[in-house]
Every structure is written in C-alpha cells, then in structure tokens.
ROPASE-844723 format. One line per field, with one value per residue: residue number from 1; residue in three letters; x, y, z of N, C-alpha, C in turn. Coordinates in steps of 0.05 Angstrom, whole numbers, padded with zeros to 5 digits. Example, Ala and Ser with C-alpha at 12.3 -4.5 7.8 and 13.67 -1.06 7.14 Angstrom:
<nodes>
resi	(1/2);
resn	(Ala/Ser);
n_c1	(00264/00257);
n_c2	(-00114/-00045);
n_c3	(00156/00142);
ca_c1	(00246/00273);
ca_c2	(-00090/-00021);
ca_c3	(00156/00143);
c_c1	(00264/00258);
c_c2	(-00066/00001);
c_c3	(00156/00157);
</nodes>
This chain:
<nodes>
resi	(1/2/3/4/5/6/7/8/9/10/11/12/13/14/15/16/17/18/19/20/21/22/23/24/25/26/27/28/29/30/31/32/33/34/35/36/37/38/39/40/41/42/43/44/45/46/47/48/49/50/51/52/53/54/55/56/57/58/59/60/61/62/63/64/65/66/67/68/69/70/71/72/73/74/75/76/77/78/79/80/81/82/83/84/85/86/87/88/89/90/91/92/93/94/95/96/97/98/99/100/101/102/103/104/105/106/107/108/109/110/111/112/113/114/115/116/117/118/119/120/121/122/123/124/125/126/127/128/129/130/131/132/133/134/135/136/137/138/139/140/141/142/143/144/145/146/147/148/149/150/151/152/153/154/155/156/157/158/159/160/161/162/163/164/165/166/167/168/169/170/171/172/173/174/175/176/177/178/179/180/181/182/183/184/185/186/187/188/189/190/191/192/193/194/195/196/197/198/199/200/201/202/203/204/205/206/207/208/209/210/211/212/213/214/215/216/217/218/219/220/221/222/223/224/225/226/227/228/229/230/231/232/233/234/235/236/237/238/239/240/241/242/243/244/245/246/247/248/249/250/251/252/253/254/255/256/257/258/259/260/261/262/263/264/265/266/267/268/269/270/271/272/273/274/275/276/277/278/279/280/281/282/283/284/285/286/287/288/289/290/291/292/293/294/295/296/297/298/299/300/301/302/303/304/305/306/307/308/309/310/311/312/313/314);
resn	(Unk/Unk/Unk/Unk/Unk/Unk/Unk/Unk/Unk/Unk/Unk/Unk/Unk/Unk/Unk/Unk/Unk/Unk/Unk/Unk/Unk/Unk/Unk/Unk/Unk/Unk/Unk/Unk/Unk/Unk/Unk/Unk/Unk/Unk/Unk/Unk/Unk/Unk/Unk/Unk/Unk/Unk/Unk/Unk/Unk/Unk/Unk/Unk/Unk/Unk/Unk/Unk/Unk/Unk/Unk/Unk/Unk/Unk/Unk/Unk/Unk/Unk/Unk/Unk/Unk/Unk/Unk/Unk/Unk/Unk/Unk/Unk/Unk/Unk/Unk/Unk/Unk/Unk/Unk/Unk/Unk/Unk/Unk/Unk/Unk/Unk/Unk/Unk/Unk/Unk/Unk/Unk/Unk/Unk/Unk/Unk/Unk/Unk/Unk/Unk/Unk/Unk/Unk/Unk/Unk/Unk/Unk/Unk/Unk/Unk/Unk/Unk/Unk/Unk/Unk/Unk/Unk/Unk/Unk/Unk/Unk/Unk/Unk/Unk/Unk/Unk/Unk/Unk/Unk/Unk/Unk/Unk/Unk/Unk/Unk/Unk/Unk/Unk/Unk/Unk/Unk/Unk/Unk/Unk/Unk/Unk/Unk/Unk/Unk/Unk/Unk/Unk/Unk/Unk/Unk/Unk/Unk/Unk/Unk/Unk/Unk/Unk/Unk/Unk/Unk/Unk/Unk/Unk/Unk/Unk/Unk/Unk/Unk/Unk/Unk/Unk/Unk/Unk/Unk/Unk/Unk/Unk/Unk/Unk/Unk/Unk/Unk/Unk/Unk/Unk/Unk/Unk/Unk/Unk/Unk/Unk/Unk/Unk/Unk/Unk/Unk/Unk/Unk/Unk/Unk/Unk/Unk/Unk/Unk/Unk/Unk/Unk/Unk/Unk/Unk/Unk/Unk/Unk/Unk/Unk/Unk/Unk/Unk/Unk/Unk/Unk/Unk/Unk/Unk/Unk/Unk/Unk/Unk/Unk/Unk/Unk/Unk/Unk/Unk/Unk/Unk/Unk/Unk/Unk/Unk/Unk/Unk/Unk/Unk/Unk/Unk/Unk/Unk/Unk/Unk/Unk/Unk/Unk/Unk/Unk/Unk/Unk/Unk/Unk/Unk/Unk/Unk/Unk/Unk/Unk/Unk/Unk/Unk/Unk/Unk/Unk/Unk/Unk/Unk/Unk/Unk/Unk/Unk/Unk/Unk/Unk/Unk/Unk/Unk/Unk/Unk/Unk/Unk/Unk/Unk/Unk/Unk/Unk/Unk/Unk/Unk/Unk/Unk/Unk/Unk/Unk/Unk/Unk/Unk/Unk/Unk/Unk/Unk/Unk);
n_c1	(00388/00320/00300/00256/00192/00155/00082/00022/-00039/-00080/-00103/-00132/-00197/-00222/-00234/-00177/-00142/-00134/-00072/-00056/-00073/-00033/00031/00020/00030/00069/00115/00103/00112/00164/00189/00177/00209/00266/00263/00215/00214/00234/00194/00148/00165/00174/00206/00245/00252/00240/00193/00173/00163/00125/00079/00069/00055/00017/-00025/-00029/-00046/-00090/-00129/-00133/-00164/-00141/-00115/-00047/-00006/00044/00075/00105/00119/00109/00076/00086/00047/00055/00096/00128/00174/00187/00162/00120/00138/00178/00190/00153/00189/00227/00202/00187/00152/00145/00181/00210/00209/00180/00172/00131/00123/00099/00137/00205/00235/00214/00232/00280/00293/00284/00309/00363/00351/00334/00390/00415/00396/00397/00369/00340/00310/00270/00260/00203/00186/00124/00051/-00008/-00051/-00036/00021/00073/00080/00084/00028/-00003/00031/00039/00041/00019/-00011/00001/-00011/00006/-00038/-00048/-00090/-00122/-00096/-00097/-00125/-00143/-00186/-00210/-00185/-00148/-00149/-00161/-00109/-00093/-00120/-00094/-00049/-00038/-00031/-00079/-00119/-00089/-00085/-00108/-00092/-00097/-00077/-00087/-00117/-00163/-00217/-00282/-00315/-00285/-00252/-00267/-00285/-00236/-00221/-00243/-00203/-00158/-00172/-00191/-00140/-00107/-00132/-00127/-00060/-00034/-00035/-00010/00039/00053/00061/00098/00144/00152/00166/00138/00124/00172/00159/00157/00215/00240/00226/00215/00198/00154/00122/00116/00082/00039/00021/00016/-00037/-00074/-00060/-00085/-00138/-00184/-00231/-00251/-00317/-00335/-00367/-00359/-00308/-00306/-00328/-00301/-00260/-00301/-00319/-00274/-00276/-00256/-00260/-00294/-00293/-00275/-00280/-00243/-00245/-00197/-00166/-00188/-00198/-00136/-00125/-00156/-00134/-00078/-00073/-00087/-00043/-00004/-00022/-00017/00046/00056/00052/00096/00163/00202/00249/00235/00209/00193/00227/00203/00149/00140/00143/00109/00063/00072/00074/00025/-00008/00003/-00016/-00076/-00093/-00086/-00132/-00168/-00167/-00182/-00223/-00258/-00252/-00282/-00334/-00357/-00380/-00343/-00337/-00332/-00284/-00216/-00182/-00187/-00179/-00171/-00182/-00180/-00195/-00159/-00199/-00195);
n_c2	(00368/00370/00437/00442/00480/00467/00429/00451/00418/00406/00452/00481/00501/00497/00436/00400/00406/00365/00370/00395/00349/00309/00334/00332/00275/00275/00293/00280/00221/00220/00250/00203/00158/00149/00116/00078/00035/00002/00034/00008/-00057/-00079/-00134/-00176/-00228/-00298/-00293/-00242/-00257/-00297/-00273/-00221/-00262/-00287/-00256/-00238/-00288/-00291/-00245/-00262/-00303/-00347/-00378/-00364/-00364/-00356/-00294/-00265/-00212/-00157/-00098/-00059/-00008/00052/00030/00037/00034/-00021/-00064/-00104/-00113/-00138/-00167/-00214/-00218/-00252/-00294/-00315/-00309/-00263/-00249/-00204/-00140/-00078/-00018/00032/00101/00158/00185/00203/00197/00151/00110/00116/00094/00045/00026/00019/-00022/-00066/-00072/-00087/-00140/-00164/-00154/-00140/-00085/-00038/00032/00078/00143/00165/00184/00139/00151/00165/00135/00119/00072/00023/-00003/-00066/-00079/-00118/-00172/-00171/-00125/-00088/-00075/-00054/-00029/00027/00046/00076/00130/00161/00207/00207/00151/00131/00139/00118/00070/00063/00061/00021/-00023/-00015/-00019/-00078/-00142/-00183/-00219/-00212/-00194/-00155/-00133/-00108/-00100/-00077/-00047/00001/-00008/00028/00005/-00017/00015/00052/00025/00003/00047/00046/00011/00041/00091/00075/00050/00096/00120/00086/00088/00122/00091/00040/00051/00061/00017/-00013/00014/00058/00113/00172/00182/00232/00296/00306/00330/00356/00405/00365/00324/00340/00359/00315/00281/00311/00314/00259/00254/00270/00249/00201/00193/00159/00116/00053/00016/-00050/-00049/00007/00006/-00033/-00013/00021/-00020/-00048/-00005/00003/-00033/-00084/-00165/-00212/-00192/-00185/-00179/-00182/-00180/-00173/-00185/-00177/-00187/-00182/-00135/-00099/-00125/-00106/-00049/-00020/-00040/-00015/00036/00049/00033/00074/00122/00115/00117/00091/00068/00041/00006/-00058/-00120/-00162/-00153/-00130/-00177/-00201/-00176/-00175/-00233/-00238/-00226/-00240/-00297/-00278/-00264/-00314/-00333/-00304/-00308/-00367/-00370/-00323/-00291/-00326/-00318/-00277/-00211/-00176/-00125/-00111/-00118/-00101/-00090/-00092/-00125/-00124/-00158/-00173/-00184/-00171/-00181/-00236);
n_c3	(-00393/-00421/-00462/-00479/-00477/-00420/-00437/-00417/-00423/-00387/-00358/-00407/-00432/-00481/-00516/-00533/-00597/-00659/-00668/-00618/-00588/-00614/-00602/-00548/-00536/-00555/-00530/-00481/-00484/-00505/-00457/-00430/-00439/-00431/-00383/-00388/-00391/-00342/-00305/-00313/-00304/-00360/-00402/-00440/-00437/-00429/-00398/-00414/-00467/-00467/-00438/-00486/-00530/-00513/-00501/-00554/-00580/-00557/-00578/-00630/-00629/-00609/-00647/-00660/-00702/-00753/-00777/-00843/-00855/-00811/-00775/-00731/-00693/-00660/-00620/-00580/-00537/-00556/-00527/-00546/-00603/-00604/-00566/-00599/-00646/-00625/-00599/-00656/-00684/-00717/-00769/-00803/-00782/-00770/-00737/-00715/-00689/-00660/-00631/-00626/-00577/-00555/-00600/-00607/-00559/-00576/-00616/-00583/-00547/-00585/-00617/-00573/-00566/-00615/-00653/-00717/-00728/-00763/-00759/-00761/-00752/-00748/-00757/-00748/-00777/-00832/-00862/-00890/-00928/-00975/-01021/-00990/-00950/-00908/-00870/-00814/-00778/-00726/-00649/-00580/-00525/-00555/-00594/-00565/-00559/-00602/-00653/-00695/-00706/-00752/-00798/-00788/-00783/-00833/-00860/-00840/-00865/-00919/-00923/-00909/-00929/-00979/-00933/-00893/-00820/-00773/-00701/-00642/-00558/-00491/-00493/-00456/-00437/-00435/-00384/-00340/-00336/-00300/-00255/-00237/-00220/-00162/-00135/-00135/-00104/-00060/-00037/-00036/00010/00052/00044/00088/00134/00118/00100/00149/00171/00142/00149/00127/00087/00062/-00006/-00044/-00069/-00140/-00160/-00206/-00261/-00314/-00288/-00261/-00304/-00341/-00304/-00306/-00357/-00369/-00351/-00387/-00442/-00451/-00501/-00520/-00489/-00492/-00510/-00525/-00571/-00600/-00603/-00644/-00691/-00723/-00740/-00775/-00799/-00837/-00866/-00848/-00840/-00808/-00743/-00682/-00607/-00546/-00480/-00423/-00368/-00304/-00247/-00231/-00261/-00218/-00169/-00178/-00195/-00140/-00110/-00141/-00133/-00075/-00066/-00099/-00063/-00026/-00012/-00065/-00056/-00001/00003/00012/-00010/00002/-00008/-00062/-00089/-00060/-00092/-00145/-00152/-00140/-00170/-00226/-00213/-00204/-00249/-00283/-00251/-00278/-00335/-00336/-00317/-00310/-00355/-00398/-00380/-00365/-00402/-00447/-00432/-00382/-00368/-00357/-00398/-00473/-00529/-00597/-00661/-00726/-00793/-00860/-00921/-00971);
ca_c1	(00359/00307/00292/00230/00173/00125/00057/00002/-00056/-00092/-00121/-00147/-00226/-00240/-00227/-00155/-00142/-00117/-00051/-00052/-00059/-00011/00034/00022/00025/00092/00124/00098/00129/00193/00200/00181/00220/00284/00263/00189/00217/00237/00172/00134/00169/00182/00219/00242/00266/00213/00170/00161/00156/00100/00060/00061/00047/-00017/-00042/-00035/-00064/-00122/-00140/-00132/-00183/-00116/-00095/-00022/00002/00065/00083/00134/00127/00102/00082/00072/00035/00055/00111/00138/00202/00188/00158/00100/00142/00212/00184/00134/00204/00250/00179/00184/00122/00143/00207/00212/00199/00186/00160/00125/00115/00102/00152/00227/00252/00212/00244/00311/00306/00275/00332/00383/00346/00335/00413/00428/00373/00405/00341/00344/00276/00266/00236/00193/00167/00100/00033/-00019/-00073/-00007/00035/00091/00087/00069/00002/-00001/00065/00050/00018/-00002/-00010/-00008/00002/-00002/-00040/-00040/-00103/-00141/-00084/-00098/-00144/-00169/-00181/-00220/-00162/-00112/-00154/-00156/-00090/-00081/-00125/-00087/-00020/-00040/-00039/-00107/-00118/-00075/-00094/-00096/-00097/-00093/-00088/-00081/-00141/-00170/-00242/-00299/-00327/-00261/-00230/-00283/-00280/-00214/-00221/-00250/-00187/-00144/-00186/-00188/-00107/-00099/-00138/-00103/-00033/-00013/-00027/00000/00065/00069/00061/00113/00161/00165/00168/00122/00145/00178/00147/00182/00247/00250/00208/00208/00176/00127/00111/00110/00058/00019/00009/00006/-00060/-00083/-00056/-00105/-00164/-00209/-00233/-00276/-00335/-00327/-00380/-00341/-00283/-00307/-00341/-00271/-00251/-00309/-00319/-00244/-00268/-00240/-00278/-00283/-00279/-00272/-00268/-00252/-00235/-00170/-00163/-00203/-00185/-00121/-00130/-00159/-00109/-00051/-00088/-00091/-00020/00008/-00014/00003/00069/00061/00054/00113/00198/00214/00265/00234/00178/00206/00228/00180/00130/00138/00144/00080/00043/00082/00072/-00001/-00017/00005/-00038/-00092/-00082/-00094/-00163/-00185/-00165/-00191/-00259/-00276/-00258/-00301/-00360/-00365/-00375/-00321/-00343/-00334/-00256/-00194/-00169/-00201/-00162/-00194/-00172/-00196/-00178/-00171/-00220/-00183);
ca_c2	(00372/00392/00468/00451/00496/00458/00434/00457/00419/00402/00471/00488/00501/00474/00409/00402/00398/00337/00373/00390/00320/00300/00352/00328/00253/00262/00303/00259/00203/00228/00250/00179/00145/00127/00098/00069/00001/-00001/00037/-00014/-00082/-00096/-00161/-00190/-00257/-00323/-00278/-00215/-00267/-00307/-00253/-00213/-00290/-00299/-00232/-00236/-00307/-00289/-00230/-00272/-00324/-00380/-00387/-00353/-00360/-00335/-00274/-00249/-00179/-00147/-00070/-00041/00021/00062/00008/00054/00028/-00047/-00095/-00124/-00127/-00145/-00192/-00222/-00234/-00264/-00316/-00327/-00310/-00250/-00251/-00181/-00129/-00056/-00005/00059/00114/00190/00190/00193/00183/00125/00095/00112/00067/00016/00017/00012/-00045/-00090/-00076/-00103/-00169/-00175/-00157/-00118/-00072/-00023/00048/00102/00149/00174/00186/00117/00154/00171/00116/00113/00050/00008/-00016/-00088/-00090/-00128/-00203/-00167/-00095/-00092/-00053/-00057/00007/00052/00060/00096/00149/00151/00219/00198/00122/00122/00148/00099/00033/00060/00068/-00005/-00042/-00006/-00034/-00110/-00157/-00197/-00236/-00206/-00187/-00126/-00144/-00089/-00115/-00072/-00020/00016/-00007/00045/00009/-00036/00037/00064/00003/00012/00065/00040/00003/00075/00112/00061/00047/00117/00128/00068/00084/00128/00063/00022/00065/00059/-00015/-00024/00036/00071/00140/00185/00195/00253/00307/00316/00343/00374/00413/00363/00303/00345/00362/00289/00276/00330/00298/00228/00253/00286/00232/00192/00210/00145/00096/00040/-00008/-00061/-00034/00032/00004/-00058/-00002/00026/-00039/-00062/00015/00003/-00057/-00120/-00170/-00226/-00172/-00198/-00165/-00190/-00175/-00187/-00177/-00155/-00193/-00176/-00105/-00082/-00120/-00097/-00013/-00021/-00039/00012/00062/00040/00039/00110/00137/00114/00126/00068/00040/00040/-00010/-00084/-00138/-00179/-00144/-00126/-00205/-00212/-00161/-00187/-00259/-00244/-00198/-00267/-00316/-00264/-00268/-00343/-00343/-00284/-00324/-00403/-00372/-00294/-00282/-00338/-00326/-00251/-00190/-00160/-00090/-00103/-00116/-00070/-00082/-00102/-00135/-00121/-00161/-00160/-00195/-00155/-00190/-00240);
ca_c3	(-00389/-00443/-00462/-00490/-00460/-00410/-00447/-00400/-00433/-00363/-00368/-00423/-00426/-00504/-00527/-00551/-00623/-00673/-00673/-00593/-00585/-00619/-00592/-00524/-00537/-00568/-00514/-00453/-00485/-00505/-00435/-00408/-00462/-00420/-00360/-00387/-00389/-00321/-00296/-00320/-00315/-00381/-00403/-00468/-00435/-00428/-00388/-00431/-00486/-00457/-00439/-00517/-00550/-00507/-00517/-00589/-00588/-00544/-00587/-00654/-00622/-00601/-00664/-00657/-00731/-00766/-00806/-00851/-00846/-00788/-00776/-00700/-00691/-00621/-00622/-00556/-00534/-00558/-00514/-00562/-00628/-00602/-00554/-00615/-00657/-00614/-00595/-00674/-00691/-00737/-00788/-00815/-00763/-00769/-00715/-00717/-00660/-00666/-00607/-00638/-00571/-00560/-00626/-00593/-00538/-00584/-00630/-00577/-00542/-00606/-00623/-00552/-00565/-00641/-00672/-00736/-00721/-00781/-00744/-00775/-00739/-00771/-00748/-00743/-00803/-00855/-00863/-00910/-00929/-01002/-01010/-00984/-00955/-00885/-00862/-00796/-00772/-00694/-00629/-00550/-00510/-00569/-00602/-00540/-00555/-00633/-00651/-00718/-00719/-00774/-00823/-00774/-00794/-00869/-00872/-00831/-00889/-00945/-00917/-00916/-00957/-00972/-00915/-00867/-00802/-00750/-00676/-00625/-00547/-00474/-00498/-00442/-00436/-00417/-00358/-00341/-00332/-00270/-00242/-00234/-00195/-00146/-00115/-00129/-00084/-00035/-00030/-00022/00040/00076/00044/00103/00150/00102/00098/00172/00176/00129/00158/00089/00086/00036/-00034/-00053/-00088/-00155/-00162/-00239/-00282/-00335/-00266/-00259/-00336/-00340/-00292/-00312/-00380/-00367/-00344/-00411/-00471/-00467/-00517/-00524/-00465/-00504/-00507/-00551/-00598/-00605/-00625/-00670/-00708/-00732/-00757/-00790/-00823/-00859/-00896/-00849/-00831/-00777/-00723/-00655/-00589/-00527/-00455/-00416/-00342/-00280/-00215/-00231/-00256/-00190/-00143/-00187/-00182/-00110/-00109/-00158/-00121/-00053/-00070/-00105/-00041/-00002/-00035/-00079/-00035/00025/-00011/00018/-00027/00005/-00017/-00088/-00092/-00059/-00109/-00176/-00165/-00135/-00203/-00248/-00210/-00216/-00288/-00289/-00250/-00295/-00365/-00333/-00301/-00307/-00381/-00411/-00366/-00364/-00416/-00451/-00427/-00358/-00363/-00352/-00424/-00484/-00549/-00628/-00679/-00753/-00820/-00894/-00941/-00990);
c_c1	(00347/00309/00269/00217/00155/00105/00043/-00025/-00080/-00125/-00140/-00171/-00234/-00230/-00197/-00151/-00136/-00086/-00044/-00047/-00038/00021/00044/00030/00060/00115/00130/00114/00159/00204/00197/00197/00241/00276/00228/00191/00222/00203/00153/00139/00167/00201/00216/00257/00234/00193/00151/00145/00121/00074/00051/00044/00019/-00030/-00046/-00050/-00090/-00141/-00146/-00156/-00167/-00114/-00071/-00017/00042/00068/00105/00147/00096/00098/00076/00067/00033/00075/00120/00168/00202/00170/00136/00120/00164/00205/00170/00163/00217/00239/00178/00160/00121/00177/00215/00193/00201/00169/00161/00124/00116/00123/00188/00247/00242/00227/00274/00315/00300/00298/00358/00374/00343/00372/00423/00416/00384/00388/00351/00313/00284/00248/00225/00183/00149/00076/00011/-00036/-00046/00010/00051/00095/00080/00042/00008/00028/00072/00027/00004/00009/-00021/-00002/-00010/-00012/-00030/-00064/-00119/-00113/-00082/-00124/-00164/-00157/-00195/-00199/-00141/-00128/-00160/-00133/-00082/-00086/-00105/-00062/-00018/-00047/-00062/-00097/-00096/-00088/-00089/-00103/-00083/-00094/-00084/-00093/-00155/-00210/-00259/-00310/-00312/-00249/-00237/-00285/-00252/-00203/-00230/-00221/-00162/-00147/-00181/-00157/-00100/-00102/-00128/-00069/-00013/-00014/-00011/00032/00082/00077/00099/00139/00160/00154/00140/00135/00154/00159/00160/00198/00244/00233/00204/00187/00154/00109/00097/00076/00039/00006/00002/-00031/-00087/-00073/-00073/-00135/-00187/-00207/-00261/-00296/-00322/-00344/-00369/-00310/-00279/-00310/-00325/-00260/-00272/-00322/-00306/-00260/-00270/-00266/-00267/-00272/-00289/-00259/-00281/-00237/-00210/-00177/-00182/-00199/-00160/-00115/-00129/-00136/-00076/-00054/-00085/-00051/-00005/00004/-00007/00033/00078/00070/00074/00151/00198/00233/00262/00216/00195/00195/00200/00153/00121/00133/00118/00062/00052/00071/00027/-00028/-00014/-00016/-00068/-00111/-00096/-00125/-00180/-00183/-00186/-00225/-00270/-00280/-00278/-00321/-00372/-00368/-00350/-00319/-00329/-00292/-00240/-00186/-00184/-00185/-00186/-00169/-00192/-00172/-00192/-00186/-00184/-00185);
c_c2	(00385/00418/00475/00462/00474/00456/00434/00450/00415/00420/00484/00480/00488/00452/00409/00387/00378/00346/00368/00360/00307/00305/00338/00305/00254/00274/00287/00225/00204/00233/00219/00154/00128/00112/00082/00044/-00005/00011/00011/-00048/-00089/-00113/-00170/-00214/-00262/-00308/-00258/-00239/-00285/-00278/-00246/-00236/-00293/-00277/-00238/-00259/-00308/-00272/-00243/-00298/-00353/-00391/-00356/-00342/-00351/-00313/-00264/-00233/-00165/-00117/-00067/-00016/00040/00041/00018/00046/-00002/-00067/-00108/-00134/-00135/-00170/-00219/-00240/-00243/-00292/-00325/-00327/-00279/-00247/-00217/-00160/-00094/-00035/00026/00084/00143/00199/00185/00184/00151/00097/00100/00092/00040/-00001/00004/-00022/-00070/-00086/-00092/-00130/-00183/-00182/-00134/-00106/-00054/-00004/00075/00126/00176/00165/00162/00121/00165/00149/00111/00093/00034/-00005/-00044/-00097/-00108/-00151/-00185/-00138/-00106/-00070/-00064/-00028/00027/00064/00085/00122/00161/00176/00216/00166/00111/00124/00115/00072/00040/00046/00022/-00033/-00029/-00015/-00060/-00116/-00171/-00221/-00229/-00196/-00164/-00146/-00124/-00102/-00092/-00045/-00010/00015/00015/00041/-00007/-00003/00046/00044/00002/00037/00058/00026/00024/00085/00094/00053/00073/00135/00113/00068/00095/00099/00048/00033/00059/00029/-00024/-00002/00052/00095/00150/00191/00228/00272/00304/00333/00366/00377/00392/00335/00317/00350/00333/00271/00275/00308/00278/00225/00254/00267/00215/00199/00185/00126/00082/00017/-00010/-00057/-00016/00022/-00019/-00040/00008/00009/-00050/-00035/00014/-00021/-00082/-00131/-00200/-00208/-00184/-00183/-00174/-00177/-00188/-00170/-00160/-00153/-00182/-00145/-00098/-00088/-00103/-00060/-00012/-00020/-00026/00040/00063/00041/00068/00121/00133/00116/00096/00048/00042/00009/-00044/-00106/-00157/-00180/-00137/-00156/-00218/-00196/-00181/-00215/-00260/-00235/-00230/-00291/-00310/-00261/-00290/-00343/-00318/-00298/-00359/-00389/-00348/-00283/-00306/-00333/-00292/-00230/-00183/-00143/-00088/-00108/-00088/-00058/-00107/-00114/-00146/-00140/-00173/-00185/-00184/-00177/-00204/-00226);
c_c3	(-00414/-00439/-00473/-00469/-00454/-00422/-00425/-00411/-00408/-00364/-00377/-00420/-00447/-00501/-00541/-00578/-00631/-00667/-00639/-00579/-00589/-00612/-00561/-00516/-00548/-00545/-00489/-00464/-00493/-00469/-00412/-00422/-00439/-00392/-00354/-00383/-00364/-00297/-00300/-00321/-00340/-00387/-00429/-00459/-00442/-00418/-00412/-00454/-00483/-00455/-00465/-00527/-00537/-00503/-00543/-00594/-00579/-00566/-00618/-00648/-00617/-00620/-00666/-00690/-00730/-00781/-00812/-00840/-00826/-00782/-00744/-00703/-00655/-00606/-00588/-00564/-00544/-00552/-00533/-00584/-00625/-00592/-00580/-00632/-00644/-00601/-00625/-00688/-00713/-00744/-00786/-00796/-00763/-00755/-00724/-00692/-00671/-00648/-00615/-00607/-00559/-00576/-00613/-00575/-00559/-00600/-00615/-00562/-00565/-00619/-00599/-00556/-00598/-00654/-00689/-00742/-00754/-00768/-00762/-00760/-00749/-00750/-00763/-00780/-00826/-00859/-00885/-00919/-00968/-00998/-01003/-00980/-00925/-00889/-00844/-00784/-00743/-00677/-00588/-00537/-00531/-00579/-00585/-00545/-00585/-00635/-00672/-00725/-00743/-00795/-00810/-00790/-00822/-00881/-00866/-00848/-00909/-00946/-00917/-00935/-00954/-00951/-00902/-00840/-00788/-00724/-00657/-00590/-00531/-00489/-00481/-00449/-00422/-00382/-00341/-00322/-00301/-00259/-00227/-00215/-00162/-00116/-00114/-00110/-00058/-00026/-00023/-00003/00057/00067/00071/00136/00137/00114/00126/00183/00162/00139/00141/00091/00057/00014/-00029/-00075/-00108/-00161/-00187/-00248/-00297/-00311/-00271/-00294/-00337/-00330/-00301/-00339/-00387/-00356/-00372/-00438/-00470/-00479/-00522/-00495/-00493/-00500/-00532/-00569/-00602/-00614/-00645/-00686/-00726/-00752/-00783/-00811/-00841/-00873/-00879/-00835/-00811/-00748/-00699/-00631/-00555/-00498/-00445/-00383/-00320/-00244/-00211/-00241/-00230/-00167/-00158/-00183/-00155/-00100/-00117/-00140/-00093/-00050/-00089/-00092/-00022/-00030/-00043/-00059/-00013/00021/-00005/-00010/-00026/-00004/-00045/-00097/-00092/-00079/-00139/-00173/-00159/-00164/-00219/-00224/-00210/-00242/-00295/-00278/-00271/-00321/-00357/-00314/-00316/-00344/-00403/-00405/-00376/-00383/-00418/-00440/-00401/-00345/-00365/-00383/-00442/-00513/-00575/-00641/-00705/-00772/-00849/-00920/-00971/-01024);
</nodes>
C-alpha cells in the first residue's frame, strides 16, 4: 500500500493552484492506474479499435488519414494511441501523461500487444520534444484536466510539422455535462427498488484509505467543462487553423449515466449478466441513433462530449 499522505483538495475554500492541480491530478490517477482499464471497459481488440478510428475520424471531419509520428497528450493507460496503432493509422507512437503510473500500465500493456510505445511523462504546456517532430498531436478526455491550455496548444503547434494536425475527442461539454445529471439523480432514487428487483445487495462502503482518497478526488480533477466556443478559442489563439468542433453522444450518454450509477449502488457481483448485456449492448445502439440522427441535426453544445480538431498552417 502507498504511504503517500491523503490529498484533501475537496475542502479547500480558495481556488486550487496550477501546481495543486497538478498535484492532485497526478495522485488520483496513479492511484486509479491499475485497475482503470477494467473500470471502464477498455479494449484493444476490433472493438476498442473501432471505437478510437471513428472518434478520431469524426473529429477530423471523416477523413481518417495516416501518420508517421504520432504524440498523445494524457495518453493514461493507452486506449486512444495503442488502439490508433494496431488500426494502422499511426507508425511511430509516443505517449505522454503527468501520471508515471499511468505510463506503467501503458508500457506493460503495449509490451503484451507488441507495440513499441515511446513514454514521457511531462506536463501537456512543457514538452520535451524538437520543434516539428510529429504529423499529429492527440488525446482522449484530457484537455478538461489541462490548467494552462493556452501554453498546452503552444507547445502542441511548436511540435508539428506544417500541416499536421491536433485532434482532441471525449471533452466534457458545459451543457452535455448538467444534462447528464439529470439521469444520476434520477437512478439513484429508484436504485434501492431497483436493487430489490434484481436481489443485489448495496455496495460496500470502501475498504482502504487510499478507495476512499480515490473517490474523493475523482471529484476535484477536473478543471474545465466546455462550450465549443471556449475551447475553439485555444486552438485558434496557438496559430492552427481549420478549427472544427463537434459533438459526440447524448441518447447514449444519459442511458449509459443512469446505468453507471445504478449499478454503483448495488456489489459488483450481485449485478446479473443479463443485465450488464442489456446496458452494454443498449449504450452501442444508442451510439448509432445519436451519430445517423441526433448528431447531424442538433448543436454541438448540447452533447455529453465534444471533439476539437485543428491543422498547423503550411
């Protein structure tokens, strides 16, 4: 077990600092490092792979492309840039994270997949890198955790080469996010029916100082929620141009929220096969009427997650 000291940022009455952030952001994911891939369904077969490729092609406007060299920013444990090479769509692959044990699992999972990753781990606005030394700078769910994006998209033009691209996807929209609440609140006043329908007991509180640390801070890392004017403005301050931002998911947001926490509230294995089956496959057909109806028709704003992508000036 760690011996680091508990961060208690919850608390605090000011505003927490650039460093505190960082601080807190690197802690909460170190401690969710080994078992984030499993929390989350992640997948680097056909699945995982599908998924990354039509993010990245949605956010690039469906043209996919190839690139050499490749940078991720908030890389975590993998799933965007491992999944991205092993779909072929980037050669030369090297991942960043302020989180070294993030970069630990990432390493051991691309040694098990027989990917040769390259990991740094360095903060988004610093970047050790040569000038123009990537085709495309990317990331999944990172910038909303990013305290100075203006330095981060300096640094992200200063690292491509002309005409390369950024493309960010699974960004935490402003009004996508409270929306979102809405089917939270409501799963967790019918979970103790729920619970009983299904027999399933109440979770457990957590067990270990570092569960509950965990928690605690998963509440407190994230620092931006955005409209897509607030975070085009980033991109098209650095320099790039062709900036494009669009929405991803809402039907499927909310039933997939509703479900997440429903199954919060009762022990993991009490939660019937049958049922995880019916959420997972009902979350991907979800998916499909939100991409073939809701995302052409409707505002970016009003989605769960929003996907920027940009290109550096030949």
């Amino acid at each position: 077990m760690s011996t680091a000291v508990p961060i208690r940022f919850a608390a605090m009455a000011a505003p927490p600092t650039t460093e505190e952030i960082r601080e807190v952001n690197v802690r909460y994911h170190d401690l969710a490092a080994e078992h984030y891939d499993a929390k989350w369904g992640i997948d680097y077969g056909e699945l995982g792979q599908s998924q990354v490729t039509g993010k990245l092609a949605k956010a690039l406007g469906g043209r996919l492309g190839h690139y050499e060299a490749g940078l991720e920013i908030g890389a975590g444990t993998g799933y965007f840039g491992l999944n991205l090479v092993r779909a072929g769509v980037i050669d030369s692959y090297t991942a960043t994270d302020i989180s070294p044990g993030m970069l630990g699992v990432l390493a051991k999972t691309a040694e098990t997949l027989g990917i040769e990753a390259a990991t740094t781990c360095t903060e988004a606005s610093e970047l050790p890198f040569e000038d123009e030394s990537f085709d495309i700078v990317f990331g999944h769910a990172v910038l909303h955790h990013l305290p100075d994006l203006d330095g981060a998209f300096a640094e992200f033009m200063r690292v491509l080469r002309p005409g390369g691209v950024v493309a960010f996807c699974g960004e935490p929209s402003h009004y996508g996010d409270r929306l979102a609440e809405i089917p939270k609140r409501a799963a967790w006043r019918v979970s103790p029916a729920w619970r009983a329908v299904l027999r399933a007991r109440p979770a457990p509180l957590a067990g270990s100082s570092e569960e509950v640390e965990e928690d605690d801070l998963e509440r407190v890392v994230d620092v931006h929620a955005f409209t897509p004017g607030t975070l085009a403005v980033h991109a098209r301050g650095a320099g790039f141009e062709d900036v494009r931002v669009r929405g991803e998911e809402l039907a499927a947001s909310l039933f997939g929220w509703a479900n997440r926490s429903l199954e919060a509230s009762a022990r993991a294995e009490d939660v019937p096969m049958l049922w995880r089956k019916y959420a997972y496959h009902g979350y991907l057909a979800l998916q499909r009427v939100d991409r073939a109806v809701l995302e052409p028709r409707l505002p970016a704003a009003l989605f769960y997650n929003l996907l920027i992508a940009a290109r550096k000036p030949v």
